[in-house]
C-alpha positions as CSV (number, residue, x, y, z in Angstrom):
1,X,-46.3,115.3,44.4
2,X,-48.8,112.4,44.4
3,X,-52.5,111.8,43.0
4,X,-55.2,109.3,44.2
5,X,-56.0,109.0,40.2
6,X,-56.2,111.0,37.1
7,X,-59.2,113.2,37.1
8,X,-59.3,114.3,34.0
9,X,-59.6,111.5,31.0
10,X,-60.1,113.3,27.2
11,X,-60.0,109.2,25.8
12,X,-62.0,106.3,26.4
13,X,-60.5,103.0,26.9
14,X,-61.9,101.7,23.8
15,X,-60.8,105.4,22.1
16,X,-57.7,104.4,23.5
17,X,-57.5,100.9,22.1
18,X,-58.2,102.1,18.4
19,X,-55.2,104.8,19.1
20,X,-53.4,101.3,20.0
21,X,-54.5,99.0,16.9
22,X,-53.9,102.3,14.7
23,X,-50.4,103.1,15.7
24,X,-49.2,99.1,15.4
25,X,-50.8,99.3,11.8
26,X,-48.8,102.4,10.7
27,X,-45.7,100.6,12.5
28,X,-45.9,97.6,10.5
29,X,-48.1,99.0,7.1
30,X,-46.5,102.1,6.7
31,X,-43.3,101.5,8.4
32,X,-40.5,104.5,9.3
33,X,-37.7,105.7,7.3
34,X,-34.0,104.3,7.8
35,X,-31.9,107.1,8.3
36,X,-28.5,105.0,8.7
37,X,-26.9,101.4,8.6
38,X,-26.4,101.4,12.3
39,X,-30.2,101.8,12.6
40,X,-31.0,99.3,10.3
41,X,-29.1,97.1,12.5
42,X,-30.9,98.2,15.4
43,X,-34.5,98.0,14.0
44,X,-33.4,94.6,12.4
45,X,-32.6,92.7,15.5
46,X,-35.4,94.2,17.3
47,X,-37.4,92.2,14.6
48,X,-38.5,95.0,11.8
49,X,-38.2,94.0,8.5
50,X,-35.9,96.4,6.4
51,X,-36.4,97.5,2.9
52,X,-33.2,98.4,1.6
53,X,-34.1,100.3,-1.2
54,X,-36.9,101.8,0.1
55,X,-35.0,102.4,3.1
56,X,-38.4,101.8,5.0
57,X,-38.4,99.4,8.2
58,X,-41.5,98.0,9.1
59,X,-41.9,96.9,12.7
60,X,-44.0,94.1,14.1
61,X,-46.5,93.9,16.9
62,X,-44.4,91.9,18.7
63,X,-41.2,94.3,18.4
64,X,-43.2,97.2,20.0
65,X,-44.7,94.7,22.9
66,X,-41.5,93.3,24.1
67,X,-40.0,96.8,24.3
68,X,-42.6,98.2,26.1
69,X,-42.7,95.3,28.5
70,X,-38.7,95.6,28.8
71,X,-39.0,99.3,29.5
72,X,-39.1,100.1,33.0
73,X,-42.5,100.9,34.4
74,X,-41.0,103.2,36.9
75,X,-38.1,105.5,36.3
76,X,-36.3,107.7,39.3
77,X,-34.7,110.8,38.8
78,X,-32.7,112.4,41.3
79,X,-31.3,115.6,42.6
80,X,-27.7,116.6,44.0
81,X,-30.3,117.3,47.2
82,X,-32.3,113.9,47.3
83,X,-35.0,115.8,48.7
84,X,-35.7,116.6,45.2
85,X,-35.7,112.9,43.7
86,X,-38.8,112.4,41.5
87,X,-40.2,108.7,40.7
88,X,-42.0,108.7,37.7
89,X,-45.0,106.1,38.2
90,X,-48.6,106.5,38.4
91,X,-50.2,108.5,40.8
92,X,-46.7,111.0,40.5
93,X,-46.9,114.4,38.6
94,X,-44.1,116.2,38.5
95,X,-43.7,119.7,36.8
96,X,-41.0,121.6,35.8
97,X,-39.2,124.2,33.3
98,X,-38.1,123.5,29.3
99,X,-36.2,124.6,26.3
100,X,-34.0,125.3,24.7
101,X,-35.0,128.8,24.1
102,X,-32.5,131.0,22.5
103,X,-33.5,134.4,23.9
104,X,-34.1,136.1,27.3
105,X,-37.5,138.5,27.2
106,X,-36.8,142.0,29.8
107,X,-39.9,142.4,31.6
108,X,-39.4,145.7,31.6
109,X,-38.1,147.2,28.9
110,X,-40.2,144.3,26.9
111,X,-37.0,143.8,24.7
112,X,-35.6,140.3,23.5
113,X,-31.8,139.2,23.1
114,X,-29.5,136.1,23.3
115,X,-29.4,133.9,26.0
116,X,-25.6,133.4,27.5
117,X,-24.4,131.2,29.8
118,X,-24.7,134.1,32.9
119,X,-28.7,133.9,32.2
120,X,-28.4,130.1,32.6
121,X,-26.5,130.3,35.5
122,X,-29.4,133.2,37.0
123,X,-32.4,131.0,36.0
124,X,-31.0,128.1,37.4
125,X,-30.3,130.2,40.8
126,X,-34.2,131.3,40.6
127,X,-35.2,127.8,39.4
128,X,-33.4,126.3,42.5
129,X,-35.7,128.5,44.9
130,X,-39.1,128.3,43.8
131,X,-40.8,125.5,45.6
132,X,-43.5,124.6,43.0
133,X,-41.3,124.0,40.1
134,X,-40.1,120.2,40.7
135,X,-37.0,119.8,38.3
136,X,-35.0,121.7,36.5
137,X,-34.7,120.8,32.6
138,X,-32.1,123.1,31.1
139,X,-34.4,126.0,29.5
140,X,-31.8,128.1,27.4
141,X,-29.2,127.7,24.9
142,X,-26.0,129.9,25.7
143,X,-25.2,131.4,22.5
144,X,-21.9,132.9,23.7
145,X,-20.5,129.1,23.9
146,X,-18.9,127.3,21.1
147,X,-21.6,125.1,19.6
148,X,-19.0,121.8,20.7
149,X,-18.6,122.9,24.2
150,X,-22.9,123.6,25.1
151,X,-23.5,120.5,26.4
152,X,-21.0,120.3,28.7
153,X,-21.7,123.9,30.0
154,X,-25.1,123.4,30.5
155,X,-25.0,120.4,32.1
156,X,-22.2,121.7,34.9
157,X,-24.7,124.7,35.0
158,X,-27.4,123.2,35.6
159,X,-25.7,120.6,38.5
160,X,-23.8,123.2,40.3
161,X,-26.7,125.7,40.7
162,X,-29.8,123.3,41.6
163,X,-30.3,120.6,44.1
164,X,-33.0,119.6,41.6
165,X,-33.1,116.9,38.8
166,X,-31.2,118.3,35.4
167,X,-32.3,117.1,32.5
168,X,-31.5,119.0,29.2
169,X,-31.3,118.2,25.4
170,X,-28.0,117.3,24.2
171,X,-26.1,118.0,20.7
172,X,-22.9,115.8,19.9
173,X,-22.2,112.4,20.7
174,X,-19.0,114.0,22.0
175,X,-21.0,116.2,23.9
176,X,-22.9,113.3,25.4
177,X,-20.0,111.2,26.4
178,X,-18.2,114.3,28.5
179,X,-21.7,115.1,30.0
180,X,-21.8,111.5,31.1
181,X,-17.9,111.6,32.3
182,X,-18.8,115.0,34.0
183,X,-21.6,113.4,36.2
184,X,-20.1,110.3,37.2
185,X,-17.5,112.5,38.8
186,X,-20.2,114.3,40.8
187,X,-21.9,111.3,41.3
188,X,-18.6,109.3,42.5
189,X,-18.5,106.8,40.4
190,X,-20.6,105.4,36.6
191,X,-22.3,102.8,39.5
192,X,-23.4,105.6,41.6
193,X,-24.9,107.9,38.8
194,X,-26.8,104.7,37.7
195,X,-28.0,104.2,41.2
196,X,-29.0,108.0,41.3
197,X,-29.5,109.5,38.1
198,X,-28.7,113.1,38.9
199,X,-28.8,113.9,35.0
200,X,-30.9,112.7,31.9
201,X,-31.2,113.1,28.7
202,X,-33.7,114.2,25.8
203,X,-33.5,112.8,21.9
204,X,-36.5,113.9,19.7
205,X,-37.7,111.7,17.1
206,X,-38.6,113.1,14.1
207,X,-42.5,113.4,12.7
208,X,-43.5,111.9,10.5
209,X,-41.9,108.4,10.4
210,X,-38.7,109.7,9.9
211,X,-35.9,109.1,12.7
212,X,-33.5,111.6,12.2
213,X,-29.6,110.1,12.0
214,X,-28.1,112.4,14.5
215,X,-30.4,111.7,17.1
216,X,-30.6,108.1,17.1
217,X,-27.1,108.1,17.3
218,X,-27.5,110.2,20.3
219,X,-30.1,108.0,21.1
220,X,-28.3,104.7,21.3
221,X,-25.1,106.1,22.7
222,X,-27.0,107.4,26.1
223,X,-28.7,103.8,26.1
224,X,-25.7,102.3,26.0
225,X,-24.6,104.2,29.5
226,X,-27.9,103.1,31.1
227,X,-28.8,106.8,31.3
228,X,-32.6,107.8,31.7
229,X,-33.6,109.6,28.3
230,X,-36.8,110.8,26.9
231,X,-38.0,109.9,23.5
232,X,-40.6,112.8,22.7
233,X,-41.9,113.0,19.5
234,X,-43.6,116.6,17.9
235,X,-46.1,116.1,15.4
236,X,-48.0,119.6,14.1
237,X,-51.2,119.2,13.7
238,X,-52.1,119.8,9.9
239,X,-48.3,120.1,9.6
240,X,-45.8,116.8,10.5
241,X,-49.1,115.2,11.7
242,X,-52.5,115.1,11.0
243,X,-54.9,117.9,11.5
244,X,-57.1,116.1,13.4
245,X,-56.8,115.2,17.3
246,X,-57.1,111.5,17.1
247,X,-54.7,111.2,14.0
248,X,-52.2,113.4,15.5
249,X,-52.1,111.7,18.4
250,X,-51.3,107.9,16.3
251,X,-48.4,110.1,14.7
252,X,-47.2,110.8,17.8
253,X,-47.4,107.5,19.2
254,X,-45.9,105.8,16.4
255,X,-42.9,108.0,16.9
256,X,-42.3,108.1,20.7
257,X,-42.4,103.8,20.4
258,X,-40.4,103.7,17.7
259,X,-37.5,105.9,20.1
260,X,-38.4,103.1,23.1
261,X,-37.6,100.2,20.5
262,X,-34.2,101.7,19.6
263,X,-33.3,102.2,23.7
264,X,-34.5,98.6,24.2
265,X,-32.9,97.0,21.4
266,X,-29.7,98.7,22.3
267,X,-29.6,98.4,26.1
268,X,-32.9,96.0,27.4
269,X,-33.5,97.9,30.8
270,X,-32.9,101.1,29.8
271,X,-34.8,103.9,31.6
272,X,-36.8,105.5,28.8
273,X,-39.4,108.2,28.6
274,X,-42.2,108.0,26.6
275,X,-42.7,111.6,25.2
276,X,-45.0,114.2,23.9
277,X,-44.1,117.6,22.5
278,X,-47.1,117.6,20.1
279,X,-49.1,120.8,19.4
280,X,-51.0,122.6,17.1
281,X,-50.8,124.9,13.9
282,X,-52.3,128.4,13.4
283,X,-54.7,127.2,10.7
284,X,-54.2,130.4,9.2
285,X,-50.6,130.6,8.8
286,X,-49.6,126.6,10.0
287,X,-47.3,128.4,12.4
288,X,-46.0,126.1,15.5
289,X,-48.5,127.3,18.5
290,X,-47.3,126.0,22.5
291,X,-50.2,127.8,23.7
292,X,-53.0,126.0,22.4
293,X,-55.6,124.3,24.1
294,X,-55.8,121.4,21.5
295,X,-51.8,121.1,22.8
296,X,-53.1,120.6,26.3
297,X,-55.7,117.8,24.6
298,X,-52.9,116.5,23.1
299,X,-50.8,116.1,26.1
300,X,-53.3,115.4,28.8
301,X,-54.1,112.2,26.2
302,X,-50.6,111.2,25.7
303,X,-50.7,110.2,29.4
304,X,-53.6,108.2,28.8
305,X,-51.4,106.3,26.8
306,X,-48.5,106.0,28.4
307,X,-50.7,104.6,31.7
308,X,-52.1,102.0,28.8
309,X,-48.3,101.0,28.0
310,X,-47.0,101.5,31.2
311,X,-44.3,103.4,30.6
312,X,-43.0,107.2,32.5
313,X,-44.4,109.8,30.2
314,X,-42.9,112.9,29.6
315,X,-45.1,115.9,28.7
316,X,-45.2,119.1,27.4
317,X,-47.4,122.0,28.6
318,X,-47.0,125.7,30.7
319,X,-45.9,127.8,27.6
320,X,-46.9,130.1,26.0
321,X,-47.5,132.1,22.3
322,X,-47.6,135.7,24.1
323,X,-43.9,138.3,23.8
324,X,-45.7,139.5,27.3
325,X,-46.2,139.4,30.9
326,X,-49.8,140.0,30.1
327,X,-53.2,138.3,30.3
328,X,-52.3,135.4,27.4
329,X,-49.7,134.7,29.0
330,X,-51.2,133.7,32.0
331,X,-54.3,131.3,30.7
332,X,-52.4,129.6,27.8
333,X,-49.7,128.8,30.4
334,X,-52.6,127.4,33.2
335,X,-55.0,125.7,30.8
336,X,-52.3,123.6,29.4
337,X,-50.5,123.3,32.5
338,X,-53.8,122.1,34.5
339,X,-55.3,120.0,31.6
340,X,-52.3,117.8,31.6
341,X,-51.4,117.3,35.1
342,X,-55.1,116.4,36.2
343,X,-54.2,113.7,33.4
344,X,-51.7,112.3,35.3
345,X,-48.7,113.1,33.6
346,X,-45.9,112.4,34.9
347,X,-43.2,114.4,34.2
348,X,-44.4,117.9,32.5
349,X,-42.2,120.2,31.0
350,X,-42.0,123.8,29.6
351,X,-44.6,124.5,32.5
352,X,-42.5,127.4,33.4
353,X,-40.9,130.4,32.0
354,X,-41.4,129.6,28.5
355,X,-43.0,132.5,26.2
356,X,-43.1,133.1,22.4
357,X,-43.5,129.8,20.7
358,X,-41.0,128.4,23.4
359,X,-38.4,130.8,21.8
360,X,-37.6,132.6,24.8
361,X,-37.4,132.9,28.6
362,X,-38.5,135.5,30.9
363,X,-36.9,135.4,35.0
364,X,-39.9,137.2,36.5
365,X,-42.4,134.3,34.2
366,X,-40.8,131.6,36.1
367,X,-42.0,133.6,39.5
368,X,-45.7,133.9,38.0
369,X,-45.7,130.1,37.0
370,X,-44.6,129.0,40.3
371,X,-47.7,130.7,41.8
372,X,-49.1,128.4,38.8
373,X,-47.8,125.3,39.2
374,X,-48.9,126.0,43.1
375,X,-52.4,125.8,42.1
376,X,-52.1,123.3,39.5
377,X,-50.7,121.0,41.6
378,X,-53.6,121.8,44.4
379,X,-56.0,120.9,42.0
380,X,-54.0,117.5,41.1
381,X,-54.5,116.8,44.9
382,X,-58.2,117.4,44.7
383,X,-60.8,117.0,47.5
384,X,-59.8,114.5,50.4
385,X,-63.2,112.6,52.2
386,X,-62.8,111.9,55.3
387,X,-63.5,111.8,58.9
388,X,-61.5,114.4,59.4
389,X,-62.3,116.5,56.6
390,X,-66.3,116.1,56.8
391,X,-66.4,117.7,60.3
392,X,-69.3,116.4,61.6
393,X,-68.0,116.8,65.2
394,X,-66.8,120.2,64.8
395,X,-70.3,121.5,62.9
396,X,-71.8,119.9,65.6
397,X,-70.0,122.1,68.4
398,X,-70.4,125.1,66.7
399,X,-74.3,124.4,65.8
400,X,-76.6,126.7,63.6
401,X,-75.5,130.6,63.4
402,X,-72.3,130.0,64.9
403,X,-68.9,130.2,63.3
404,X,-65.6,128.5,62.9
405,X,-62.9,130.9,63.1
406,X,-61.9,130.1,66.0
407,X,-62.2,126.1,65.8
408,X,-58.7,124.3,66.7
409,X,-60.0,122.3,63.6
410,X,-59.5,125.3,61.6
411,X,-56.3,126.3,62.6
412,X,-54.9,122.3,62.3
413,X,-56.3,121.9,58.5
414,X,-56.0,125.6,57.1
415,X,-52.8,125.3,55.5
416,X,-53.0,121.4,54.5
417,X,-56.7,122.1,52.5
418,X,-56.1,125.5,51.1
419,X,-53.3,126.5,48.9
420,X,-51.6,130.0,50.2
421,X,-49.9,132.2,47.3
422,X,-46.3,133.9,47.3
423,X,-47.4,136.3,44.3
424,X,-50.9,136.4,44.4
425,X,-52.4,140.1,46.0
426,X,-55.3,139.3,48.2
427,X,-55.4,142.5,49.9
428,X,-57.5,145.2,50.7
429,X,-57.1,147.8,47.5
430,X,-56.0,150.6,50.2
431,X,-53.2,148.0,51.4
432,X,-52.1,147.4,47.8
433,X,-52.3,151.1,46.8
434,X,-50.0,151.7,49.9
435,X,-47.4,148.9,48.6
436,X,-47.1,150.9,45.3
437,X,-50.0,149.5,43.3
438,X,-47.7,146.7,41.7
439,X,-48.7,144.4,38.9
440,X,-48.0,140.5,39.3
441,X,-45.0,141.2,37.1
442,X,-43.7,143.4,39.6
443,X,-44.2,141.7,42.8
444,X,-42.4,138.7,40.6
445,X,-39.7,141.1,39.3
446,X,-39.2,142.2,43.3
447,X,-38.7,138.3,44.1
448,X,-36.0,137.7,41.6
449,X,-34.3,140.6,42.6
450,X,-34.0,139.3,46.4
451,X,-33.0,135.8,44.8
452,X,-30.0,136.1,42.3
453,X,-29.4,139.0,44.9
454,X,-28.8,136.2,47.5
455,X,-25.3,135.1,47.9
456,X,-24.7,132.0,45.8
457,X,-25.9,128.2,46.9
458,X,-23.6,125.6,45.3
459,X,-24.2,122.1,45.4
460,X,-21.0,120.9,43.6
461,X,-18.3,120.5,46.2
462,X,-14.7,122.2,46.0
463,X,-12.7,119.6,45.2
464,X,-14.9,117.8,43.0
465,X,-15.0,121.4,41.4
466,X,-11.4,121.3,41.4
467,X,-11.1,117.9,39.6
468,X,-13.4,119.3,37.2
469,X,-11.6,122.2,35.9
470,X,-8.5,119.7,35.5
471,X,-10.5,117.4,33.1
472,X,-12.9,119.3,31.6
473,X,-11.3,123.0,30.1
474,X,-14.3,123.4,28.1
475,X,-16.0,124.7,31.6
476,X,-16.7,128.9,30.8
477,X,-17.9,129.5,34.3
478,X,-15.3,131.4,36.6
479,X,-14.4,128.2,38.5
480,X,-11.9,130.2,41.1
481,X,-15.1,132.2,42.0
482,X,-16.8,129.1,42.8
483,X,-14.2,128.1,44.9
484,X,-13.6,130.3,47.2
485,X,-17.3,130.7,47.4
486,X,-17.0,127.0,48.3
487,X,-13.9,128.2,51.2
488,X,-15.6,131.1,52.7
489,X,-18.7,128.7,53.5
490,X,-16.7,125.6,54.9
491,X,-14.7,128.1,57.2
């Protein structure tokens, strides 16, 4: 969806500038910790100077300007269905789900167990059919997968069930490699998946000032395939980062540009996400919070300053602290949510069907943000002024004491100035007594019924399928089922 402009701006442009000046100090003062030789490398040609012994690098002004001016201002990520291809640039917001949770939350029966690979595959299926959630970033961790086979098996989920963008955080540089052979087979070719991305990639650096080995070796080996990856960073407020706002926001800063100097050193051109997951603590307890309002403050500013370095910016907001389909649930997920896209950020995650502390997943949750993200995104649009829209002509016809209903002008602009829900009840109470008095959760439990009730939409074809189960074994999905699914609809 596009923007005019962002219409919400927590920072000033000199409040930004002193984030700026702040975050090159710590860079170069303060410096971040080496976790390996091969990053010490890395750092070192990008112009850091490296204390051995200290095992501290401290990088320059100059390190952190060239990679941002390297870094592509504008990053496209696509979709099996190209309909769904997102450019990330200014004016763009995109929003869309998150992980990895490791649970699945009943709405009925309220209880919690481990997510398997059959719940990816059903979220991704529900995913694939609501309209307002733009990508799909894989939101669950199958625990009934070997840990060195998950990142192949999400990834195939993920691509075979959605026309949408798959993005998802990876485990193994193993992993990563097979992922990156797997997609170039559905792509066509490694030229056609760097033409159209259909998959990227998340590494989190680690708050505060301390890259973490495994991921920069993740890090560099998906720069080195040109893939787009996102380099979010997760500082704590009080925690991994300061307790204040502004000093969280330096930490996080610090540690998203310190990820975009590693995928620039190691491959100038890369398609790189600047990224925020930072949040808040319970001051009482310093527990992780995702449904914070300080974490929409957070966010909505970290696009602020990925505008200032021109970079994609990858955000975090939509979750939520509550084990319910109840009233928290809903507000922490749309304050966030809103705060951040009326920021004009660009890509926006977890904004659906994450609950408690991001731990968890809940099908009928990703119906209720949907009717969410709806609004959110009709608010992003805003008010258009206009000939058209200021209707001088029309109030004119219709004069004083008259009425518009039944004005063409009314029926042409209805549905293009006025959002119309798919969950919302705007009944009459007699008419929604009559329908069985349901509760949002169980008008949203009714829709995922009629979707992953639906026969099955593929958007892998058979003999690519085919190919696949050849070269990669590690695949757990019943491929045969696929198959013929894949014969019955060709005949």
């Amino acid at each position: 969806m596009q923007e005019r402009e962002a219409r919400y701006r927590p920072l000033s442009g000199e409040e930004i500038a002193d984030i700026h000046r702040t975050s090159l100090q710590v860079l170069y003062e303060v410096g971040v910790k080496i976790p390996d030789k091969r990053t010490a490398d890395v750092l070192g040609e990008a112009g850091a100077s490296i204390d051995p012994e200290e095992k501290i690098a401290r990088i320059p002004a100059e390190a952190v300007e060239k990679a941002v001016e390297t870094a592509p201002s504008e990053v496209r990520l696509c979709g099996l269905d190209p309909d769904n291809d997102l450019l990330l640039k200014d004016g763009n917001v995109y929003l869309g789900t998150g992980g990895t949770a490791l649970n699945m939350i009943d709405a009925a029966s309220g209880e919690r167990r481990e997510a398997t690979l059959e719940d990816l595959a059903d979220v991704t299926r529900l995913v694939d059919a609501l309209k307002h959630i733009d990508f799909f970033l894989l939101p669950t961790y199958p625990n009934d997968i070997e840990p060195e086979h998950v990142d192949v098996n999400r990834f195939f989920t993920g691509l075979l069930y959605t026309g949408k963008h798959v993005m998802g955080g990876v485990y193994t540089e193993e992993g990563v490699e097979r992922v990156i052979r797997m997609a170039q087979e559905i792509a066509g070719s490694p030229e056609e998946l760097r033409r159209r991305p259909i998959i990227s990639m998340i590494t989190c650096m680690i708050s505060p000032l301390k890259p973490d080995q495994h991921y920069t070796g993740l890090l560099m080996r998906i720069a080195s395939e040109g893939i787009p990856v996102a380099v979010p960073a997760e500082p704590l407020c009080g925690a991994t980062g300061p307790v204040t706002i502004a000093g969280n926001l330096v930490m996080q800063n610090v540690d998203s540009l310190t990820g975009v100097v590693i995928a620039q050193t190691v491959n100038p051109g890369t398609p790189v996400l600047y990224g925020s997951v930072a949040s808040s603590t319970d001051l009482r307890t310093m527990k992780y919070l995702c449904g914070s309002v300080e974490m929409g403050l957070l966010n909505a500013a970290g696009a602020q300053m990925a505008s200032f370095y021109g970079l994609p910016y990858y955000a975090t907001a939509g979750a939520t602290d509550s084990k319910t389909l109840d009233a928290q649930c809903a507000y922490e997920s749309a304050i966030t949510a809103l705060l951040t896209a009326l920021a004009g950020a660009h890509y926006i995650h977890d904004a659906a069907g994450l609950m408690e502390f991001a731990m968890s997943v809940c099908l009928e949750k990703y119906v209720i943000d949907n009717e969410i993200l709806g609004m959110v995104k009709r608010a992003v649009k805003g008010i258009e002024v206009s000939e058209r829209t200021l209707a001088l002509d029309v109030i004119s016809a219709v004069g004083p004491g008259g009425n518009f209903i039944s004005q063409r002008h009314t029926i042409k602009n209805m549905r293009k100035e006025h959002y119309m829900p798919t969950l919302s009840d705007r009944g009459d109470r007699e008419d929604w007594e009559a329908a069985g008095s349901l509760s949002a959760a169980a008008r949203a439990s009714g829709i995922v019924g009629d979707i992953l009730h639906a026969e099955e939409k593929h958007y892998i074809g058979r003999q690519v399928v085919e190919r696949l189960r050849a070269g990669f074994p590690e695949i757990a999905l019943p491929l045969d089922k696929i198959v013929e699914s894949e014969v019955r609809r060709e005949r």
